[in-house]
SELO-177166 format. One line per field, with one value per residue (C-alpha): chain; residue in three letters; x, y, z. Coordinates in Angstrom, 1 decimal, padded with zeros to 4 digits. Layout:
BEGIN
unit = [A_...]
code = [ALA_...]
east = [X_...]
north = [Y_...]
up = [Z_...]
//
This chain:
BEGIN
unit = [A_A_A_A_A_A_A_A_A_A_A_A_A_A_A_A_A_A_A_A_A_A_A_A_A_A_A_A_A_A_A_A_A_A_A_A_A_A_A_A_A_A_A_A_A_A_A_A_A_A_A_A_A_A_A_A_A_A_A_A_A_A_A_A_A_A_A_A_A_A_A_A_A_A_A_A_A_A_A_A_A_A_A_A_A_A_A_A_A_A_A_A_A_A_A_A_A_A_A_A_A_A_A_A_A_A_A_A_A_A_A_A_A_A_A_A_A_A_A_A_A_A_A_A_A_A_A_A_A_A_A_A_A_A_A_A_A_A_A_A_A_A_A_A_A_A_A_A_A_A_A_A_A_A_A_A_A_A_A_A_A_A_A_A_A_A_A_A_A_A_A_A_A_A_A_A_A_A_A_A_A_A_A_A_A_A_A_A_A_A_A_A_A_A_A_A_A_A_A_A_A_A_A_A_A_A_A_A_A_A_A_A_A_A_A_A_A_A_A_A_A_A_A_A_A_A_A_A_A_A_A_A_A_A_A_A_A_A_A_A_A_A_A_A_A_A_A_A_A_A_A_A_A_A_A_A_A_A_A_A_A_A_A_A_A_A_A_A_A_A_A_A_A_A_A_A_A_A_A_A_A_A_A_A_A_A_A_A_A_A_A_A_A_A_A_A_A_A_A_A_A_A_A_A_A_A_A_A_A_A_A_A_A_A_A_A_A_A_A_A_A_A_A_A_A_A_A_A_A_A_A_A_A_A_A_A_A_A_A_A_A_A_A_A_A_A_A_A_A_A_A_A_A_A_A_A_A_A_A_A_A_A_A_A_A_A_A_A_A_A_A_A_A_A_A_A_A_A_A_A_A_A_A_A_A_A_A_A_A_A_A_A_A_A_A_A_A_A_A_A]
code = [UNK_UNK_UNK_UNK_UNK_UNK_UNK_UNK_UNK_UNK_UNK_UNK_UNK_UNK_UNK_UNK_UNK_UNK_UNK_UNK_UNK_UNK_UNK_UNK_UNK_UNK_UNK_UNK_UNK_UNK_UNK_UNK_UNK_UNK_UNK_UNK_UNK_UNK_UNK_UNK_UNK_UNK_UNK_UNK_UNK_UNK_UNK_UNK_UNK_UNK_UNK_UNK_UNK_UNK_UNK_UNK_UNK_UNK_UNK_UNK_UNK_UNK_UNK_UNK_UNK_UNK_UNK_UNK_UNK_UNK_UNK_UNK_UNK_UNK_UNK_UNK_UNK_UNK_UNK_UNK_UNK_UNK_UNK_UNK_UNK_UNK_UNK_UNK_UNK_UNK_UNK_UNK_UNK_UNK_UNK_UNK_UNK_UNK_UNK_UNK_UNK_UNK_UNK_UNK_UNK_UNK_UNK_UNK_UNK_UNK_UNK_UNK_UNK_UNK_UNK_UNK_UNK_UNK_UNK_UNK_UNK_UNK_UNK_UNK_UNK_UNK_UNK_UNK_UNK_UNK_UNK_UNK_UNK_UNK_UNK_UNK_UNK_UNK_UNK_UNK_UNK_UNK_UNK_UNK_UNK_UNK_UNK_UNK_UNK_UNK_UNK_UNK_UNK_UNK_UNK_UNK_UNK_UNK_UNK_UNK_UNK_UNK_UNK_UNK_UNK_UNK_UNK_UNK_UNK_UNK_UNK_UNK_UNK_UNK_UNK_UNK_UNK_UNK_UNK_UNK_UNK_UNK_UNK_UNK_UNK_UNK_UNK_UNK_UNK_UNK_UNK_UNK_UNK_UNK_UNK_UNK_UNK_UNK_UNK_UNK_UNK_UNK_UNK_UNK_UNK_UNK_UNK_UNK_UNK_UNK_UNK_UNK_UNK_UNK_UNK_UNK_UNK_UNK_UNK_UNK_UNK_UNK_UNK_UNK_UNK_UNK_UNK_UNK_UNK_UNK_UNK_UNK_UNK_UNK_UNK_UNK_UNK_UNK_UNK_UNK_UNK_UNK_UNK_UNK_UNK_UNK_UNK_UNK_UNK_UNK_UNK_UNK_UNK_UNK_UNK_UNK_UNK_UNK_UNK_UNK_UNK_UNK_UNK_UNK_UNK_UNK_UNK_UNK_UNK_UNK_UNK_UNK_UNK_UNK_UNK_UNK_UNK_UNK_UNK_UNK_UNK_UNK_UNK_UNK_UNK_UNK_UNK_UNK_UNK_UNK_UNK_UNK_UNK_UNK_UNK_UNK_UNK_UNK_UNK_UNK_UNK_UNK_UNK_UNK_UNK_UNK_UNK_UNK_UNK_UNK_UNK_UNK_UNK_UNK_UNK_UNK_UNK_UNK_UNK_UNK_UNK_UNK_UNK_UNK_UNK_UNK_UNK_UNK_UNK_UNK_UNK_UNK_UNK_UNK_UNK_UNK_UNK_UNK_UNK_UNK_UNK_UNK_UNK_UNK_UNK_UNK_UNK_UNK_UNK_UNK_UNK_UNK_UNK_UNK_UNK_UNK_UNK_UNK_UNK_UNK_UNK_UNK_UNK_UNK_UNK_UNK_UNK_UNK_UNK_UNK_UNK_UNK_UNK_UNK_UNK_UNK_UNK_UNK_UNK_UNK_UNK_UNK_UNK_UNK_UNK_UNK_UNK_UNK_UNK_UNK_UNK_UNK_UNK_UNK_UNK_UNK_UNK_UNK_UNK_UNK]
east = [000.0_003.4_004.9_001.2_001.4_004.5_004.2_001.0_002.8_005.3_003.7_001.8_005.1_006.5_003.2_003.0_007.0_006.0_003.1_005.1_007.5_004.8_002.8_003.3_005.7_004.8_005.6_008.9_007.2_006.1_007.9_008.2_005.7_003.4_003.5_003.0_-000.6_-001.6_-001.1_-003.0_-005.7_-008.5_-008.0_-007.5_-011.4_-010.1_-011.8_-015.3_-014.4_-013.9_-017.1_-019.3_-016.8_-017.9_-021.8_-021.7_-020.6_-023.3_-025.6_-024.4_-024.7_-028.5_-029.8_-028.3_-029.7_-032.8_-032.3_-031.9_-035.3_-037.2_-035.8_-036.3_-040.1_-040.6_-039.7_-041.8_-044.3_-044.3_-043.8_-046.4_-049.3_-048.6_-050.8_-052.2_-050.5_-053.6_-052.4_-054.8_-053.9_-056.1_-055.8_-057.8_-060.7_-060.6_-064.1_-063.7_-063.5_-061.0_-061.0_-058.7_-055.4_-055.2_-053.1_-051.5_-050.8_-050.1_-050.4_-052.5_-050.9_-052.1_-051.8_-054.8_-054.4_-051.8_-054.1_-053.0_-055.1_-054.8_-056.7_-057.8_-056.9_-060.4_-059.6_-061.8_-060.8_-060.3_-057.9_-060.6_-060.7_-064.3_-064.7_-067.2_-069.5_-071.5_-071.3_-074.6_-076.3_-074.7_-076.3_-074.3_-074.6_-072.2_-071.3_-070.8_-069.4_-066.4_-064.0_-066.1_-067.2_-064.3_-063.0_-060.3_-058.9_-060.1_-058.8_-060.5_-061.9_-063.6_-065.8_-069.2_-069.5_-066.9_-069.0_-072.3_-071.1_-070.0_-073.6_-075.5_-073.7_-073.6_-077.5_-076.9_-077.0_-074.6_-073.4_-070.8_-070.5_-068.3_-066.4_-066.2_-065.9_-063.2_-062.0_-063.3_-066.4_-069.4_-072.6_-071.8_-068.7_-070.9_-073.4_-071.2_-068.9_-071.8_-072.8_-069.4_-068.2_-070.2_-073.1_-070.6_-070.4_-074.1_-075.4_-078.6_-078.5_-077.2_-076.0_-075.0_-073.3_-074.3_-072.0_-072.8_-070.1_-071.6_-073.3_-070.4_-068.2_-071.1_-070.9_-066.9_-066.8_-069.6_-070.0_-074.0_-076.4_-080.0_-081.7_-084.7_-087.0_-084.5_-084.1_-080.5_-078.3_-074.5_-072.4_-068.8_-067.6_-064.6_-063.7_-060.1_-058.2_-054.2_-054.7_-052.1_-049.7_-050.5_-049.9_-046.0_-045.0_-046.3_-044.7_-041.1_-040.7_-039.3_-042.5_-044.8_-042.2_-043.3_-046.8_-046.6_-044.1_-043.4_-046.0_-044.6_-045.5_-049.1_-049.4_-048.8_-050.4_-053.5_-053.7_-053.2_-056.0_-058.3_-057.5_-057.8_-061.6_-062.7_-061.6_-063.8_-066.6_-067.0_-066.4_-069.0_-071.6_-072.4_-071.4_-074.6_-077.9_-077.3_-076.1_-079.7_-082.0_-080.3_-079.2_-076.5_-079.2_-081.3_-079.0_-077.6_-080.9_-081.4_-078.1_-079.5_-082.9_-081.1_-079.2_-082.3_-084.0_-081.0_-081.1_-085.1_-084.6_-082.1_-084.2_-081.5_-082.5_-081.1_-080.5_-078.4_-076.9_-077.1_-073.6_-074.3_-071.5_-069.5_-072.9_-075.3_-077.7_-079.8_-078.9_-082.0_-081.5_-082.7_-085.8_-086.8_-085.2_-084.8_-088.2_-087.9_-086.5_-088.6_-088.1_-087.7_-084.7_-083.0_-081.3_-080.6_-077.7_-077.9_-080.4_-078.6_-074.8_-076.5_-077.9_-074.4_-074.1_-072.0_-069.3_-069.2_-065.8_-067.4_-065.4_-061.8_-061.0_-057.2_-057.5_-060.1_-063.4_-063.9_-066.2_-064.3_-064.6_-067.8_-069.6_-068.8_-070.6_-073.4_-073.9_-073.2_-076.2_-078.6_-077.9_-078.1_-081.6_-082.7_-081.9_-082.3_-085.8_-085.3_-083.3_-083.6_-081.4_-079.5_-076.8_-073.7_-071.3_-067.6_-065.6_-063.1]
north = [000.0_002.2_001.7_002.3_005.8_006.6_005.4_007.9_010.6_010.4_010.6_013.6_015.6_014.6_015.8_019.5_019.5_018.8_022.0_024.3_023.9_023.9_026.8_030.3_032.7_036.0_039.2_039.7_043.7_042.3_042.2_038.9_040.4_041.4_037.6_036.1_038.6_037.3_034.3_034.2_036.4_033.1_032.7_036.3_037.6_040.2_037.4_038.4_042.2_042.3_040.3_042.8_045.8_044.6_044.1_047.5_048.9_046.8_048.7_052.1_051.9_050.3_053.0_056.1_053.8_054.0_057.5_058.8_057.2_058.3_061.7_061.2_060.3_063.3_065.6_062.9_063.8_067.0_067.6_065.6_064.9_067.5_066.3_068.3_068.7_067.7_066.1_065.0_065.5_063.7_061.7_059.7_061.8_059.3_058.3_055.8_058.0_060.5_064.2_067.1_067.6_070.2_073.4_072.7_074.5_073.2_074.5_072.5_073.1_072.7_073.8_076.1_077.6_077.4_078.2_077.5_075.4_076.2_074.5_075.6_074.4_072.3_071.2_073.5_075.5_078.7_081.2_081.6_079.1_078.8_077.5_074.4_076.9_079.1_082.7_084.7_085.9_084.1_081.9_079.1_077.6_074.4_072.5_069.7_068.0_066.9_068.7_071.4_072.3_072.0_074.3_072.6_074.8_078.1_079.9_080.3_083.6_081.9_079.2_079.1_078.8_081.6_084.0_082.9_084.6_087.9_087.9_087.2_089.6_092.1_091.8_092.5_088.6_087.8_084.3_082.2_079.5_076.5_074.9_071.2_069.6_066.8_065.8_062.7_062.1_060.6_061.3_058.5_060.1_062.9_061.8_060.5_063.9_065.5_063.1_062.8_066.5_068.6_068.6_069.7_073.3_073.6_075.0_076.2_074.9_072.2_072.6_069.6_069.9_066.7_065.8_062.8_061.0_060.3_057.5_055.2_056.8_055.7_051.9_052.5_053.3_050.8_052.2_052.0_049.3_048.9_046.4_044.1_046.4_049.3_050.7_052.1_050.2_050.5_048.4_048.9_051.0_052.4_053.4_054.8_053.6_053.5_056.4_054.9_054.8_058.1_059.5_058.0_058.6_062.7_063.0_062.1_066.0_064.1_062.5_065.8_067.7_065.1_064.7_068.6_068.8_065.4_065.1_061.2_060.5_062.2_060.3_057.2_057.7_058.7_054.9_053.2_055.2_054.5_051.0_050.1_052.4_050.3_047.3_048.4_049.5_045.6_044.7_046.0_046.2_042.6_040.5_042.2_041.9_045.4_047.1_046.2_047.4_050.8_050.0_052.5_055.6_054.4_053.6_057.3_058.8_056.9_058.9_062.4_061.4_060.3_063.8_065.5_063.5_064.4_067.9_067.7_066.3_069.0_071.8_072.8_073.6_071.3_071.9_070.2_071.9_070.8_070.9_069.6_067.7_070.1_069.1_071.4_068.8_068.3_065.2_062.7_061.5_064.7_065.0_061.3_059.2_061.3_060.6_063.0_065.9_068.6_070.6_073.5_072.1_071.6_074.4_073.7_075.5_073.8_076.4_079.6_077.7_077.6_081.3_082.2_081.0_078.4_079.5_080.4_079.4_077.6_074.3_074.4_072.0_071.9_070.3_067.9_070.1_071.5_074.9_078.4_081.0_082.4_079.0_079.4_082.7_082.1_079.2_081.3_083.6_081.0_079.9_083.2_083.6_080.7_081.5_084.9_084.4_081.6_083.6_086.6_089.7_091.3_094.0_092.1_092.3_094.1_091.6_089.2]
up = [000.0_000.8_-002.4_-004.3_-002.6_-003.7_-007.1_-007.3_-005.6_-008.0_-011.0_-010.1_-009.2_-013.2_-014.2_-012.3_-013.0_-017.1_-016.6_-015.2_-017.9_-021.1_-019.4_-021.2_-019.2_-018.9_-020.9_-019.9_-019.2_-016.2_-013.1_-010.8_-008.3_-011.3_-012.7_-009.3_-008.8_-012.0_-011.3_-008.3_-008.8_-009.0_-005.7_-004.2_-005.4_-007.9_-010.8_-009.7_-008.7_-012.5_-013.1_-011.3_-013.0_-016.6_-014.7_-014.0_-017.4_-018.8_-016.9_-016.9_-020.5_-020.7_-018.1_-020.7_-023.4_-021.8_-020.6_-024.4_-025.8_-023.0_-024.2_-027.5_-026.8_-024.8_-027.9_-030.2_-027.9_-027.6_-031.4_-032.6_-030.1_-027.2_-024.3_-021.7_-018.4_-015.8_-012.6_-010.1_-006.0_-004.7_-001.6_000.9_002.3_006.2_004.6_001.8_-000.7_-002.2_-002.2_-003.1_-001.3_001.3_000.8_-002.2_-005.3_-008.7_-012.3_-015.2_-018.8_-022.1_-025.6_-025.3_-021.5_-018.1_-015.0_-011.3_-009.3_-005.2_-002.9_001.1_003.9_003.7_000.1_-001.5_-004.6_-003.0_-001.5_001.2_004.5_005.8_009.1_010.2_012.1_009.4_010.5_011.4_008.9_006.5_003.6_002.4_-000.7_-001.2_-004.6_-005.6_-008.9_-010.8_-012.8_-014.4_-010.7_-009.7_-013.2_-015.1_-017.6_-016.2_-013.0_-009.8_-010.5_-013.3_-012.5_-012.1_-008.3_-008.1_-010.6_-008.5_-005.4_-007.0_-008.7_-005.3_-003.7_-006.3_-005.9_-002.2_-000.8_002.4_001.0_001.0_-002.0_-001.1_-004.1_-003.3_-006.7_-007.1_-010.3_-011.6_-009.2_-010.1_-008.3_-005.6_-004.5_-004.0_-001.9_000.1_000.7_001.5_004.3_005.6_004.9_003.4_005.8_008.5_006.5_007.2_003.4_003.2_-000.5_-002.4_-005.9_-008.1_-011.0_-013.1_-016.5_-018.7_-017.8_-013.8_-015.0_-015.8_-013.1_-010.5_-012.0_-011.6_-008.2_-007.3_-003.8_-004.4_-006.0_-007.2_-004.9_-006.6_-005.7_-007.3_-004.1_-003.0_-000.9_-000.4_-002.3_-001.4_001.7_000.0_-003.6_-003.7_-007.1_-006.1_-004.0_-001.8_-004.5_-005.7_-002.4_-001.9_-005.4_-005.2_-001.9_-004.3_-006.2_-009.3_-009.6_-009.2_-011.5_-013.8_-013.7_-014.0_-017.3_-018.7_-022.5_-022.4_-018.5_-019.2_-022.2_-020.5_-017.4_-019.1_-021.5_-018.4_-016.5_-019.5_-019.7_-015.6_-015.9_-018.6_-016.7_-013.3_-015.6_-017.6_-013.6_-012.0_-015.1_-015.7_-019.1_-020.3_-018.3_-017.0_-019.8_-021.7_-019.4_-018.5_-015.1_-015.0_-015.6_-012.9_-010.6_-011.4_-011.1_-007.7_-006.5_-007.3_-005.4_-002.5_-002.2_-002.3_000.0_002.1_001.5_002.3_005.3_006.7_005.3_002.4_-000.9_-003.5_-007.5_-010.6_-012.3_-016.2_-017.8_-021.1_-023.6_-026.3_-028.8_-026.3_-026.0_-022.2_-020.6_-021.1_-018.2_-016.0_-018.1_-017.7_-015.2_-011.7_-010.6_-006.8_-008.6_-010.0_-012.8_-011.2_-009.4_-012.3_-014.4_-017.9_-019.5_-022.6_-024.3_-022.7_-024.4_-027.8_-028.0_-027.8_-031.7_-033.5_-033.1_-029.5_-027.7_-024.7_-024.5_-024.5_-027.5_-027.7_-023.7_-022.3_-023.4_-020.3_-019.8_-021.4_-018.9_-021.3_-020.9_-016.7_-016.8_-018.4_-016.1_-013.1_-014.0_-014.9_-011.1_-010.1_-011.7_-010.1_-006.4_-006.0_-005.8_-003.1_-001.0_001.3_000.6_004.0_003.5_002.7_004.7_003.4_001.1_002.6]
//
């Protein structure tokens, strides 16, 4: 067993002796010390060190790669299809629901106009805080609605809740009109604000701006339902679409510098919000029942009864407001299907929009077709009309 051993040991040190001959010497440039590191450099780590190096690189190089077409699409963009520049701050209202971020001020950008949008310390649009307890004296009017109450694409001065106040007072009312519109809200989301929020303003009226589009955002947010009997009965206790998401990535500035001046991010952004609203809406709707029979409009119609009843029950005076689409026609909806409203309660704007002529600039048409600061006047005075016979007339008081 000895002599096996050696025999094996043997042969192994004529074979290392025969490698180290055969192997390759180094450039004779290198110096001893600079041989023996290379040689050595498997088992020292350096090997991987220049592994990850050449990782790295690789890296470095994709990110500018990716860096330069996202650069390149941003001037594509803003060449060829400039979008508009619309963020949203929204956030979680503590109620299931979202509403506008508290003092905050941001700008909305688009081919046709730049306004700034500044929100109170109570989320309203407004420079103004108002405080819970209504002053005496005071009549409070409080609206409701999505982004044309709110008034995208026109400054504060301009909307129609805005223009309301200086006509009431003008006419020697002591009022105080509360902008609570939120971008994107449906009729649900408003009834529920007013429960939770608005109610704590005390209005002496109600007004509700309704747009076309409630009746698929009220499907979409599927916080209410039509019983059997097509009664109203809640569905969901919250609807708040990534709002925690929204919230973390617009506390990071590059983000907000981005939703504020990037055409590629708005671009993209707006696809994917199209895409996940058609998604809830095929959700919530039904493979086809409910689409047939018109479930939406009732259910819609359902909502605006419920806010009067509301209103009726707390002695405020309640209207809806008609906005009509950029073709100036009434919704059918408020003529047929809201079955507690009266038609007194609701004020049409369509008519008053078309006596203005064809070729009126009401809707902005380079941006989302939102109300021109014309088509918020004339609104304003319809409501104005409306209301001044409703309410009493004390001095007003010196402006704020």
């Amino acid at each position: 067993m000895i002599r096996v051993v050696r025999v094996v040991s043997l042969n192994l040190l004529r074979n290392m002796t025969r490698h180290e001959r055969t192997r390759t010497p180094p450039p004779p440039e290198l110096r001893s010390d600079d041989a023996e590191s290379v040689g050595t450099s498997a088992s020292d780590g350096t090997r991987p060190l220049a592994r990850r190096g050449r990782l790295l690189v690789r890296l470095c190089l994709a990110m500018a790669a990716m860096g330069f077409a996202t650069l390149l699409g941003e001037v594509v963009v803003r060449l060829f299809v400039p979008q508009v520049l619309f963020p949203r701050y929204v956030t979680d209202g503590g109620f299931g629901i979202r509403v506008n971020v508290r003092s905050v001020r941001y700008r909305h950008t688009s081919p046709e106009v730049s306004v700034e949008f500044r929100h109170n310390a109570q989320g309203m649009r407004s420079d103004r805080e108002y405080a819970f307890t209504k002053p005496p004296g005071v009549t409070r009017i409080l609206g409701l609605g999505d982004s044309f109450t709110q008034g995208y694409e026109v400054e504060v001065e301009e909307t129609y809740l805005y223009r309301l106040e200086r006509l009431l007072r003008d006419r020697g009312l002591n009022v105080e009109v509360l902008n609570l519109g939120v971008s994107g809200f449906g009729t649900a989301e408003e009834l529920i604000l007013l429960r939770e929020y608005g109610t704590r303003f005390d209005p002496d009226v109600v007004i509700v701006g309704y747009f076309t589009n409630d009746i698929l955002d009220n499907v979409r947010s599927n916080l209410f339902r039509l019983d059997e009997r097509g009664g109203l009965e809640r569905a969901a206790h919250e609807y708040l679409p990534a709002i925690g998401l929204r919230d973390r990535l617009y506390s990071f500035p590059p983000y907000r510098w981005l939703s504020e001046h990037s055409h590629l991010f708005a671009m993209v952004r707006e696809q994917a919000a199209q895409l996940i609203k058609r998604k809830l809406v095929d959700e919530h709707l039904g493979g086809g029942e409910r689409r047939d029979d018109g479930y939406a409009v009732r259910l819609t119609g359902r909502l605006l009864d419920e806010i009067k009843d509301d209103c009726q029950r707390e002695n405020r005076r309640f209207l809806v407001l008609d906005i009509p689409p950029p073709n100036l026609r009434e919704s059918p909806l408020l003529r047929d299907s809201v079955h507690a409203i009266e038609p007194d309660e609701v004020v049409r704007t369509a008519s008053k929009l078309q006596a203005e002529g064809p070729n009126a600039y009401l809707y902005r048409k380079r941006g989302h077709l939102h109300w021109t600061p014309r088509a918020h006047e004339l609104a304003a005075e319809l409501l104005a009309e409306r209301l001044l016979p409703l309410l009493s007339a004390p001095t007003p008081p010196p402006d704020p």
